[in-house]
C-alpha distance (Angstrom), angle and dihedral (degrees) to the residues before:
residue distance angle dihedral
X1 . . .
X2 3.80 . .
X3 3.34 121.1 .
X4 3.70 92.1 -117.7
X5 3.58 100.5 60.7
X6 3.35 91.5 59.9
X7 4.18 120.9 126.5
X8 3.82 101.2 -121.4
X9 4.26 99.0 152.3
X10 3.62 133.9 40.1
X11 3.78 111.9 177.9
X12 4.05 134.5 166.2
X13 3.34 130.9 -152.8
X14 4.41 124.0 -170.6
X15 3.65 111.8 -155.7
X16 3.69 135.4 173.4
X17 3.33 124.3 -142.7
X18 4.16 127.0 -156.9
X19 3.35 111.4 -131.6
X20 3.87 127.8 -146.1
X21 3.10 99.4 -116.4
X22 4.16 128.1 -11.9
X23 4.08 110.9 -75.4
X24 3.83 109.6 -150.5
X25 4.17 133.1 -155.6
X26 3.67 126.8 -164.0
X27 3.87 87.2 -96.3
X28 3.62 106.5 14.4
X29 3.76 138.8 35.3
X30 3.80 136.4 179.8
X31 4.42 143.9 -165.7
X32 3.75 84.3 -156.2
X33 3.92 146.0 35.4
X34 3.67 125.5 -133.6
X35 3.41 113.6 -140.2
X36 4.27 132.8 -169.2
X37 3.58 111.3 -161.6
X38 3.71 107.2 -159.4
X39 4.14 108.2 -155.8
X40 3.73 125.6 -157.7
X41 3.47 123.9 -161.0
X42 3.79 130.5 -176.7
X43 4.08 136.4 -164.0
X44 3.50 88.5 -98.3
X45 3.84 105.7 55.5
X46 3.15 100.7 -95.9
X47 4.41 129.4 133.6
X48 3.63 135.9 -164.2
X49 3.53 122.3 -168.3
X50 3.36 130.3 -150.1
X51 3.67 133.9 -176.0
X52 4.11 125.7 -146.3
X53 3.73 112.7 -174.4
X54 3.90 140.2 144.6
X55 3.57 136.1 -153.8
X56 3.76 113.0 -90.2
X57 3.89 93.3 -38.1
X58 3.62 148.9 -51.2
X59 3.60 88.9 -44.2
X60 3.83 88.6 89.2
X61 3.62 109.8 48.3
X62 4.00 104.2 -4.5
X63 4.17 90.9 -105.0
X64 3.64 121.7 104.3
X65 3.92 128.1 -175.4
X66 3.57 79.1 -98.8
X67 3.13 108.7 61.0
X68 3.47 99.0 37.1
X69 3.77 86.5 53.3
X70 4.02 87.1 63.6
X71 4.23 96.1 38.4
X72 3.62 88.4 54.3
X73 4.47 97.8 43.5
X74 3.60 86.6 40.1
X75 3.69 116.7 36.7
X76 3.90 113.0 3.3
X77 4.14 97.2 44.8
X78 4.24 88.2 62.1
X79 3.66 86.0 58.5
X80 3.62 99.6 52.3
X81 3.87 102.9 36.3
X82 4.09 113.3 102.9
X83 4.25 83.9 16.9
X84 3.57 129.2 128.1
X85 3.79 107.7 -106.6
X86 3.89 92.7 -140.6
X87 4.61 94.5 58.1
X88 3.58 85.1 89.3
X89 3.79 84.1 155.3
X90 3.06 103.1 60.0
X91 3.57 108.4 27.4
X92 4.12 83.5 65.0
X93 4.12 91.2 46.7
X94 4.03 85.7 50.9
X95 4.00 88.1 52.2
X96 3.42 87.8 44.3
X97 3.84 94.2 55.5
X98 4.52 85.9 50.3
X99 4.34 93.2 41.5
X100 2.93 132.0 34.7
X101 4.43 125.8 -154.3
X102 4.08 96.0 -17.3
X103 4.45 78.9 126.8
X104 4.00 81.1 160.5
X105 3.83 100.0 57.3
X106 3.66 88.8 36.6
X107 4.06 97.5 52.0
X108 3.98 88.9 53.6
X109 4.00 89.4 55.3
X110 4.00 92.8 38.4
X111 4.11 90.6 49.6
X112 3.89 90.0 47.8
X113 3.84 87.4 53.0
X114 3.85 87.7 50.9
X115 3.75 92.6 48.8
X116 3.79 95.3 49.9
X117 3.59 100.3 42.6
X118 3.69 93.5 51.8
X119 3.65 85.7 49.6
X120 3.39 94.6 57.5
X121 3.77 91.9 52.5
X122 3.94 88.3 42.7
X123 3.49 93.5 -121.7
X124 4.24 144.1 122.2
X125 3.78 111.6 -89.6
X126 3.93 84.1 -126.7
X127 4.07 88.4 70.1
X128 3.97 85.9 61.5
X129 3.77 88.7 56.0
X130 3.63 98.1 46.2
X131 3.65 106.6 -86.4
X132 3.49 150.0 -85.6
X133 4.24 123.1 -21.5
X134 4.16 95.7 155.1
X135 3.73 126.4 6.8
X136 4.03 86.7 -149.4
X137 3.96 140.1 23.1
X138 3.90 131.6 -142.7
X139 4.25 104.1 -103.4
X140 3.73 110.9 -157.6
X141 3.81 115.4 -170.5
X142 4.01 128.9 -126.8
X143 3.65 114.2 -129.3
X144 3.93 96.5 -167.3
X145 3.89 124.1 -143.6
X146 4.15 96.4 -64.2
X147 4.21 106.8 138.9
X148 4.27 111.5 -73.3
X149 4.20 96.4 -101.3
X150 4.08 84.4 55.2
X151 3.88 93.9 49.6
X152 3.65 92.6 43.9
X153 3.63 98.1 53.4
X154 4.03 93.9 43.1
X155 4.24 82.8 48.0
X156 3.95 89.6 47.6
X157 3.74 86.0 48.4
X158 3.48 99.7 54.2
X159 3.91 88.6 35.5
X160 4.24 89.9 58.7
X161 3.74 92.9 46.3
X162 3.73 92.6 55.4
X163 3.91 93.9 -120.8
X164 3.74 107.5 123.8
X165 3.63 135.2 12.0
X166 3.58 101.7 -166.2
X167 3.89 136.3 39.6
X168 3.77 133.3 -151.8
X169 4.43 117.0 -161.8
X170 3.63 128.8 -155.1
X171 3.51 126.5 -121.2
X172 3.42 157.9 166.3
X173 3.87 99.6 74.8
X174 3.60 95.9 102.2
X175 3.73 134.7 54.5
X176 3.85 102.4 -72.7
X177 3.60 99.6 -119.6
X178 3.74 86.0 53.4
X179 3.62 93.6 43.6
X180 3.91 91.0 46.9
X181 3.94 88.5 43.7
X182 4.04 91.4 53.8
X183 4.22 90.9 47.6
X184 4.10 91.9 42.8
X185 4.10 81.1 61.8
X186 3.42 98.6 48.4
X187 3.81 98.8 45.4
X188 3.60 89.5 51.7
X189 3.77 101.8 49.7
X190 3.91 78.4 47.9
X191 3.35 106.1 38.3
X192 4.15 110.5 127.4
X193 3.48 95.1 8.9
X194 3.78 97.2 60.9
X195 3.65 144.3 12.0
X196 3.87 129.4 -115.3
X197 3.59 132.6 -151.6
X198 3.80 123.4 175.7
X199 3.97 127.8 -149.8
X200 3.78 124.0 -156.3
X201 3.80 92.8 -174.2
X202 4.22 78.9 -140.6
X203 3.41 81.4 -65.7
X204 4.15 98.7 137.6
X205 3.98 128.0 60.3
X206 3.90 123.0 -115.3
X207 4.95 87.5 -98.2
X208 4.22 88.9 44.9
X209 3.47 92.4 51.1
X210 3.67 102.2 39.5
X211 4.19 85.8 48.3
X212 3.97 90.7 42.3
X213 3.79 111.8 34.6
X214 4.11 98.9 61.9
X215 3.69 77.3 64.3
X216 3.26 95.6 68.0
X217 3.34 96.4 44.4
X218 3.63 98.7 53.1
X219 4.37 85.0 54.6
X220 4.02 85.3 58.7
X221 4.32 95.3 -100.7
X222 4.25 93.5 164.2
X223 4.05 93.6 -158.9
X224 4.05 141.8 15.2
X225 3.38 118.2 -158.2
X226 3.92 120.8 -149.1
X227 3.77 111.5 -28.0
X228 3.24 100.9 176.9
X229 3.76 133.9 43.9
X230 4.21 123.6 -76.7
X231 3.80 98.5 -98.9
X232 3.58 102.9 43.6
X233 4.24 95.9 89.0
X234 3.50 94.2 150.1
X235 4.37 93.2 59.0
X236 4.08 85.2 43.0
X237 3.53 83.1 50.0
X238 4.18 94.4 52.0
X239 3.66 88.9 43.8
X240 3.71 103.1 50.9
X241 4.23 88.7 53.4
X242 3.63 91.1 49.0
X243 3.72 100.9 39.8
X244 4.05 105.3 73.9
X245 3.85 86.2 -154.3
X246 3.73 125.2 80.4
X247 4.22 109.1 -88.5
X248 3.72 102.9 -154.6
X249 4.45 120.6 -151.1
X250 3.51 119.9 -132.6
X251 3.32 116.7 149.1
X252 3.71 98.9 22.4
X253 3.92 79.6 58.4
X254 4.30 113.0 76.8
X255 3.66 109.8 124.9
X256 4.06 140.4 10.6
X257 3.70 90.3 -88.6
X258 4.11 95.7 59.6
X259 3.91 92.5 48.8
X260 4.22 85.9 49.9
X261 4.02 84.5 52.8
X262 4.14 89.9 44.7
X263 3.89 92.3 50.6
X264 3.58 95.4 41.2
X265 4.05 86.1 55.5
X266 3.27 101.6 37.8
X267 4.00 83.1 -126.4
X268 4.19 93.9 143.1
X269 3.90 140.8 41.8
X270 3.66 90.8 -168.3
X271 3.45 142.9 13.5
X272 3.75 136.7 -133.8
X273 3.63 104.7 -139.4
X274 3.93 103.1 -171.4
X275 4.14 106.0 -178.7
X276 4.41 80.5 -146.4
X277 3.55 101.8 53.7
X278 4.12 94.9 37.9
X279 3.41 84.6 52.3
X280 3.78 101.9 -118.7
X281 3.71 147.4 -13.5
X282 3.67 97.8 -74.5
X283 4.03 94.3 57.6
X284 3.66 82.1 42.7
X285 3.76 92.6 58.9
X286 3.75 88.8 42.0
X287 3.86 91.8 50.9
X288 3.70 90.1 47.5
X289 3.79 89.6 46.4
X290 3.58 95.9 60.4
X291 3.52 100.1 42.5
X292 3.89 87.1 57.1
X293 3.57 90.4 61.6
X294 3.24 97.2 46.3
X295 4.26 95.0 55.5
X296 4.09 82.7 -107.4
X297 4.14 113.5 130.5
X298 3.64 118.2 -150.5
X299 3.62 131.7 -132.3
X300 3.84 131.7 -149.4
X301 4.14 101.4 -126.6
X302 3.68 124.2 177.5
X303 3.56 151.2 -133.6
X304 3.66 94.2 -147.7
X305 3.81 82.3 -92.0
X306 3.64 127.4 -172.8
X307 4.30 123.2 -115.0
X308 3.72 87.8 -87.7
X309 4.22 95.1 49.5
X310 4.06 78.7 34.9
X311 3.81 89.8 55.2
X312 3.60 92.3 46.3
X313 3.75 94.6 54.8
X314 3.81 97.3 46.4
X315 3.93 92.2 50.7
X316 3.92 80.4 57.6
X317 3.63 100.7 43.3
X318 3.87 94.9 51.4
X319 4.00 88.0 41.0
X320 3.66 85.9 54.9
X321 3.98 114.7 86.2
X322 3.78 85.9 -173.1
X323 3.64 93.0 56.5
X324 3.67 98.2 99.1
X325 3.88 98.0 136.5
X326 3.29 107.8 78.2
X327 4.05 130.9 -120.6
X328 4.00 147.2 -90.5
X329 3.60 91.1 -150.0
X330 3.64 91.8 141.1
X331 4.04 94.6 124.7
X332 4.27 98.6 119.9
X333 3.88 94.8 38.4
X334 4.09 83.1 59.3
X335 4.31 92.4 43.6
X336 4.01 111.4 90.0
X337 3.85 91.2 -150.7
X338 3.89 118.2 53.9
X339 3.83 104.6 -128.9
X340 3.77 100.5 -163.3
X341 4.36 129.4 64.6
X342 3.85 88.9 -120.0
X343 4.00 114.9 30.7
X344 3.87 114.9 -125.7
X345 3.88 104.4 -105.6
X346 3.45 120.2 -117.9
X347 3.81 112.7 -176.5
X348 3.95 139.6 162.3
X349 3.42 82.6 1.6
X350 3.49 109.9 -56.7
X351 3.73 138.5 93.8
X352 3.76 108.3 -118.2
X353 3.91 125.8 -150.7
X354 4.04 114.4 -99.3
X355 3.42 114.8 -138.6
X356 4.09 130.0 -128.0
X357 3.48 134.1 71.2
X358 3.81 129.5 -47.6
X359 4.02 106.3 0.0
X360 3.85 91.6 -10.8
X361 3.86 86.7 -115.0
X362 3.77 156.3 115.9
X363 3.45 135.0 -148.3
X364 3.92 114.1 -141.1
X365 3.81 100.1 -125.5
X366 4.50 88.8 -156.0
X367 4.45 82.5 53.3
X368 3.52 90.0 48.2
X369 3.89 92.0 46.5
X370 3.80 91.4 42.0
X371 3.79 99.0 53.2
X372 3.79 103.1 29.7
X373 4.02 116.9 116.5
X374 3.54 127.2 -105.8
């Protein structure tokens, strides 16, 4: 290897972010995002950045900021140090062989690796991952589990200002028929001007869902999201053939392996690819991959990331032939503090490509100052 390529740094950073206004989950919810930037830095001067955050909390995945904060210092940084920037490969099979799962911690270190090495060469992240499908992705905007009138007018807001053609609401932390009750009212008042897509956050089991969900359907809802928790494939499966909307998998869906076992049942229309939770772009690609072959389109989800998680994500989804489904990456519109020197652009509803090499992106040193923990 060349000297210059070499690891030298690994450094972390916890922010929090203030939110616009609070986002909400079926179990969790939250006025601001933590954030662990993951920084790579190499003999010749160069830094990738990559970003490890979750969704409200551990309750999610099992990570927090926190703890990836302390897997990556600890464990992951002994791996990379002295390492050529560009063995991707292998530097993420060596971590692999020290920690096991931890797929958010270890997405933030493989993204900063990505970042750098392209970098190096001078050259969009997206080249490393085979190039360019799309230059921009459909973004459609969560509305979260406020009453219907509030929904509405935040949907009609974004509708009027041209930012997002579709919208996706949380549920599950209300008593179903209440929950299905406060949807039904928003998909009528925005029925052909809008879609609506649904998330259970795997909040329902296999009888609620199959009682609940043709509801839904019958009020014009154009997608649910994970009804039913991660490991039960088999009830996904039952619910996607009786449901003559698409049922999309999220957290049944983590690595390769779990979107074989989804194809191979039938158990998903779509998948949620999140770059976070798959634990990189690679697996993401992989993921992707397999659904393609198996007539399943992807979509770019979220964590509620921040630009540089955002950035991440998009180089993916327009890497990604099989990423046909559109995206949530809606994580800076929802930030009250733009993180980066030049914002990402979102425009006529999509989130368009940034230029440059690596991510395309800048930190803002004074944000970074402003919002990093004590």
């Amino acid at each position: 290897m060349t000297d210059d390529l070499r690891i030298e740094r690994v450094e972390t950073v916890l922010l929090d972010i203030p939110l616009k206004r609070p986002h909400r989950f079926a179990r969790a919810a939250m006025d601001s995002q933590p954030v662990l930037y993951v920084f790579v830095g190499t003999a010749g001067g160069i830094t990738g950045v990559g970003e490890g955050v979750v969704p409200a909390g551990p309750w999610w995945g099992g990570e927090s900021v926190e703890t990836m904060q302390l897997v990556v210092e600890k464990y992951m940084a002994p791996v990379l140090l002295g390492r050529p920037v560009d063995d991707i490969h292998r530097i993420m099979r060596d971590i692999s062989d020290v920690i096991a799962a931890n797929l958010f911690a270890k997405a933030a270190v493989e993204v900063a690796l990505h970042d750098a090495w392209a970098r190096c060469l001078g050259v969009p992240v997206h080249t490393l991952l085979g190039g360019l499908v799309r230059t921009s992705i459909p973004v459609t905007w969560a509305l979260g589990t406020e009453p219907a009138q509030v929904v509405v007018e935040e949907a009609l807001g974004k509708l009027d200002a041209g930012l997002h053609r579709s919208f996706k609401l949380k549920m599950g932390a209300l008593d179903p028929a209440t929950d299905v009750a406060r949807v039904r009212a928003v998909a009528e008042k925005l029925a052909g001007v809008a879609g609506v897509r649904v998330d259970l956050n795997a909040r329902w089991d296999r009888l609620t869902a199959l009682t609940h969900l043709p509801k839904l359907v019958d009020a014009g809802v154009e997608m649910v999201e994970q009804p039913v928790p991660g490991s039960e494939i088999e009830a996904l499966a039952e619910i996607s053939a009786t449901l003559p909307i698409p049922v999309m998998a999220d957290e049944s869906l983590r690595t390769p392996s779990d979107a074989v076992r989804l194809a191979r049942l039938r158990a998903a229309d779509i998948f949620a690819v999140k770059t976070t939770k798959c634990g990189g772009l690679r697996a993401s690609l992989e993921i992707a991959a397999i659904g393609a072959a198996a007539g399943i389109p992807s979509h770019g989800a979220t964590s509620i990331e921040s630009p540089v998680g955002t950035a991440a994500s998009l180089h993916f989804a327009c890497a990604a032939p099989g990423a046909t489904w559109g995206s949530e990456l809606f994580g800076p519109l929802l930030m009250a503090e733009e993180m980066l020197t030049a914002p990402l652009r979102y425009a006529d509803g999509h989130l368009h490509l940034p230029g440059g090499p690596g991510l395309g992106i800048e930190l803002d040193p004074d944000k970074l100052r402003a919002f990093r923990r004590d």
